[in-house]
N, C-alpha and C positions, 0 to 999 in steps of 0.2 A: 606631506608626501612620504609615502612609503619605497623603499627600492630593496628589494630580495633579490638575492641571488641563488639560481636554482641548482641540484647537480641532481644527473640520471644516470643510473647505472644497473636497472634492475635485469637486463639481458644480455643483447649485442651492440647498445647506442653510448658512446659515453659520448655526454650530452652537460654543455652547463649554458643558463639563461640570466639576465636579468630581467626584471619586471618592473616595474612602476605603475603602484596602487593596487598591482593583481590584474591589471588589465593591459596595459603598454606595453609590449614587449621592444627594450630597447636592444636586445641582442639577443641571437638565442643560435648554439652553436652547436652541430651533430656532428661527430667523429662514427659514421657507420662503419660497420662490419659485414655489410651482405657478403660481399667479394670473400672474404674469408670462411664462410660455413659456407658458399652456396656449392661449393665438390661435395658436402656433407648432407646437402639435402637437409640441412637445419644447424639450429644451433647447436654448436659442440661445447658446453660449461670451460674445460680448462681455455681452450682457445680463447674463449671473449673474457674469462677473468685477465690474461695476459695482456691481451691488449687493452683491456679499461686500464690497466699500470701503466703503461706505455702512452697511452692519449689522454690521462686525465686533468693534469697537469699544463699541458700547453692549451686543450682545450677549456680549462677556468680562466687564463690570460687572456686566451680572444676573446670570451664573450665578456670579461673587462675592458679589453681596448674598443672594442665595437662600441658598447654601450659610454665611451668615455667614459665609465666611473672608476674613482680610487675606492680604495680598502675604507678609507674614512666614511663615506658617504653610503654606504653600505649599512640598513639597518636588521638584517638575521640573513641569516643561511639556511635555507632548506633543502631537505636530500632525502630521495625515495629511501626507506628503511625495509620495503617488500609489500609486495609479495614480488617474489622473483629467483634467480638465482643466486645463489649461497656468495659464491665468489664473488658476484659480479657488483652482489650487495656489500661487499665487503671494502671493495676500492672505494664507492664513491664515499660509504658513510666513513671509511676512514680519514679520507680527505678532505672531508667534510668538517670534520671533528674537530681534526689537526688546524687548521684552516679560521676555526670559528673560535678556539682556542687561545691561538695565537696574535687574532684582530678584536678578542672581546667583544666575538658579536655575539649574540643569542642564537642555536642551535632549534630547528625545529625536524621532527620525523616526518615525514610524507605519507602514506598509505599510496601505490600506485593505481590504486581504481578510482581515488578521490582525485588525484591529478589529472588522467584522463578526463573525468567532469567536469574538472574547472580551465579545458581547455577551450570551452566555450565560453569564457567570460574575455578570453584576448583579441587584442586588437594590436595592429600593425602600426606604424607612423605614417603611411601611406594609406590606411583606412581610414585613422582618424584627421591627416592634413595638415595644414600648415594652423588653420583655425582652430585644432584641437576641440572637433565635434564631438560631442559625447552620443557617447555609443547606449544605447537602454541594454541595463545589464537580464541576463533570463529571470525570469517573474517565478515564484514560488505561489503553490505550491507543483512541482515537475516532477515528471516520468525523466528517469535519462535510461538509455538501450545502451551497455557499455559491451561492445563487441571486439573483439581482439584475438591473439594465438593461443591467451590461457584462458579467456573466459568471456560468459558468455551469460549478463544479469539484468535485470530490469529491474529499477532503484528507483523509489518515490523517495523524493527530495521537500523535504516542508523547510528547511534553511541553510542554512551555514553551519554545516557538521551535523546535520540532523535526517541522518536514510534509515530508511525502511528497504531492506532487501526483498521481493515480491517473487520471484523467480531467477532459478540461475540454470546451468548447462549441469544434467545429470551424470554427463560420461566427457564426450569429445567439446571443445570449443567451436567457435565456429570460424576462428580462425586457423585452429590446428586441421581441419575438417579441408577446410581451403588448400592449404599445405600437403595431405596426403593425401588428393584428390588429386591433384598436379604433379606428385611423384607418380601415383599411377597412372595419369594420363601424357608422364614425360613431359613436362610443361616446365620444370626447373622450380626454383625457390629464388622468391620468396612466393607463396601461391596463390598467394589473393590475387595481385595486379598480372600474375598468367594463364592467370582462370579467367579475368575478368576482357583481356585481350582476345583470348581463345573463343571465348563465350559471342563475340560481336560477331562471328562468322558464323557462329551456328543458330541451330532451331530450337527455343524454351521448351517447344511441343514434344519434341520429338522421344524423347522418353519418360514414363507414365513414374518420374522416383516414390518414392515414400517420402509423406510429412510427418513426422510425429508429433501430434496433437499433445497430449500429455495430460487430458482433459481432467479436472476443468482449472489445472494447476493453470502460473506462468511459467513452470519450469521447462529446460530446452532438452534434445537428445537430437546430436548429428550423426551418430556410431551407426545407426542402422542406415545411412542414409549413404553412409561413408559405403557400407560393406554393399548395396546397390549397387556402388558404383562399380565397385570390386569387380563383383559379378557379371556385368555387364564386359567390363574390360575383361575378364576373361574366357566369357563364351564367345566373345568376338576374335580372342585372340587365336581360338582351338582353331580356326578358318584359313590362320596365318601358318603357311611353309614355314618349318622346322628352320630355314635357311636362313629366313630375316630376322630372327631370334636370336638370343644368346641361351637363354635356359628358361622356364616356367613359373619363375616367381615374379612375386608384386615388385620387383624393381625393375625390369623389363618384360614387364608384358603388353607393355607401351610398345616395343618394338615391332614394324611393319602395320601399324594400326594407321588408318587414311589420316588425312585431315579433316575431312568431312564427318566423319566418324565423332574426332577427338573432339571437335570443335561442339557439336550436339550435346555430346558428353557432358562438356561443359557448359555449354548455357542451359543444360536441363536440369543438371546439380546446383548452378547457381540460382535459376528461379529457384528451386525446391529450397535453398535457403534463406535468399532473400522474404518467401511468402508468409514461411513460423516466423521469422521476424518482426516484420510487421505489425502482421495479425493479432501477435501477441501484444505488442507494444501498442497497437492502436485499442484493445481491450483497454488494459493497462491504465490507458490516458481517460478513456471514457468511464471504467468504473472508479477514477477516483479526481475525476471534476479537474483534473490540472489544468493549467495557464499555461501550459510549454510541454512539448517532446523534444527532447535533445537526445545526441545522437554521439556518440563517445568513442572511444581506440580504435586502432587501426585498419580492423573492415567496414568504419563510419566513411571509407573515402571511398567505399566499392560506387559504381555510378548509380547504378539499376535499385540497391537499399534507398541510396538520397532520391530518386524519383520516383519510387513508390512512397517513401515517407512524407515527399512534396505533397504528393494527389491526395494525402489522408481529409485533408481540409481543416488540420486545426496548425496552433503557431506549432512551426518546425523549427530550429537552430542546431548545426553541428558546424567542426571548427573546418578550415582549410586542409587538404590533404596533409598540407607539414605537417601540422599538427594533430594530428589525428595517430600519426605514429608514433613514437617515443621520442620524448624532447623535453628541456628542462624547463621552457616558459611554463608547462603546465604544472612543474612540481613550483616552480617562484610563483603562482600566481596561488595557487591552495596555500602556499604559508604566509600568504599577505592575510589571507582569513584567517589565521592563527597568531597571529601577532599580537601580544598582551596574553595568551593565554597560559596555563597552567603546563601545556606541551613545549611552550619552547624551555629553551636553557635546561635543558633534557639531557644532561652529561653521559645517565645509566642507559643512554638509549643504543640500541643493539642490532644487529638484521634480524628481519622475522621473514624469512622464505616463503612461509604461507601466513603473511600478515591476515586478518580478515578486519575490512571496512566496517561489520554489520558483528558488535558485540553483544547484540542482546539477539541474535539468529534473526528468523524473517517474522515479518508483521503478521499481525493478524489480514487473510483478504477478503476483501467483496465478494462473496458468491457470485459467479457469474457462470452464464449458460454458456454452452459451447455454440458459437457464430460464427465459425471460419466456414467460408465458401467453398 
């Protein structure tokens, strides 16, 4: 039996977990930050470094007490090294350091896109029961769709530590895309779950967005899709009395705009992204024979992605909304597949803001025709 302990800190989450085997999550504890950026309409870098200093610390004791474990019973420590922010990268791996230093345990780096992936190998104690049912871990070889606020990639998986990068996001995310589609539409941050609320009121149809195909790549582009919306928000806005306005830029132009309006808006932007999603990833899966679609960060928990991913007809697996957003189960549960390796006890190890998962760039791919409907 293996039990890591995980730390997160590559944004606004400071976050520590433990795990058992890479798959049991016996604690896993989020110290969030929405409340603090959401006057900012996103994350502000100094603000979430400060408070990672401030919550890092009491949050590695709870997810100790939780999990009932001691320092002894602890076999490595693992902590996101980036991609992320500079700061925020800074708290945990120092803490980390200090921490794994001081207990003699073995240091492991995390890559934050490989964590996101391995958030589908957990399981809860109330999944698994009192009988300790084993869960069938994801079958290789796997497509994962890792969707989030920085990024946006479709990753052929043949094992443990072994991707093939196939496509990624050429401009916007498709979470950052979600986020300033929601400050133009006045919908607040964080953007996905007020796009996705907004979105259940209104019409898919109702306006004709752009998809960006990207033919015959898997690569994404949400930027033109984004400046649609734009545009829309502000021919609609030209309609509105000077009165109900503050002034004519993109942070209120939201202002006096319906709700039937906003709401369209929204579920037209979100089809339009949900559908290259898919599409792609269902290519993805079919030109390269996998066993599994998994489904990865934080717009993995949008509803309308996971029931179009359902209807694809082949195995689908993505984790629990908790998990889907940033959380340390996912960083303990990737260093439990790295344990014995040549990565851990990584003293020189450092933050890398723009860590990259994929060192040899992307795979050779399957020709394929262009199929989207």
């Amino acid at each position: 039996m293996s039990l890591v302990l995980g730390i997160e800190t590559s944004c606004d989450e400071t976050a520590a977990a433990v795990v058992e085997n890479g798959t049991l999550i016996r604690s896993n504890v989020v110290a969030s930050q929405v409340e603090l950026h959401r006057r900012f309409g996103g994350v502000y870098p100094e603000v979430a470094s400060r408070q990672h200093v401030l919550d890092i610390v009491p949050v590695i004791e709870e997810a100790l007490r939780i999990a009932c474990v001691d320092w002894t019973e602890l076999h490595a420590i693992a902590v996101t090294n980036g991609p992320g922010l500079v700061g925020s990268l800074l708290v945990g791996l120092n803490a980390a350091k200090a921490l794994a230093w001081a207990k003699g345990l073995p240091l492991i780096g995390i890559n934050h896109l490989e964590a996101h992936l391995y958030a589908n190998w957990l399981v809860t104690p109330s999944i698994v029961g009192s009988a300790q049912i084993a869960v069938p871990a994801p079958e290789f070889p796997l497509i994962c769709l890792i969707v989030s606020g920085g990024h946006s990639d479709i990753v052929l998986v043949h094992g443990h530590r072994s991707y093939c990068l196939l496509g990624r996001t050429i401009d916007d995310a498709a979470g950052e895309a979600f986020d300033k589609v929601a400050r133009l539409l006045g919908l607040g941050y964080p953007g996905g779950p007020a796009i996705q609320a907004a979105a259940r009121r209104g019409d898919p149809c109702a306006f004709a967005l752009p998809r960006a195909w990207l033919e015959p790549s898997y690569d994404f582009s949400f930027s033109g899709l984004k400046t649609a919306v734009l545009r829309l928000v502000q021919n609609q806005s030209a309609h509105v009395p000077a009165t109900q306005r503050d002034r004519p830029d993109s942070a209120t132009l939201h202002m006096g705009l319906s709700d039937g309006f906003i709401a369209d808006v929204a579920a037209s932007f979100q089809s339009a992204v949900v559908e290259v999603l898919v599409e792609k990833a269902r290519r993805a899966a079919a030109a390269y024979n996998v066993k599994e679609l998994l489904l990865a960060g934080g717009v993995a928990s949008n509803a309308l992605l996971r029931e179009r991913v359902c209807a694809l007809g082949i195995p689908v697996r993505y984790p629990p909304p908790a998990l889907c957003t940033d959380n340390a189960a996912m960083v303990a549960a990737a260093g439990h597949f790295r344990l014995g390796s040549a990565l851990a006890n990584n003293w020189g190890l450092d933050v890398q803001p723009g860590h990259s998962l994929f060192h040899n760039g992307s795979c050779a791919q399957t020709p394929i025709k262009a199929s989207h409907q």
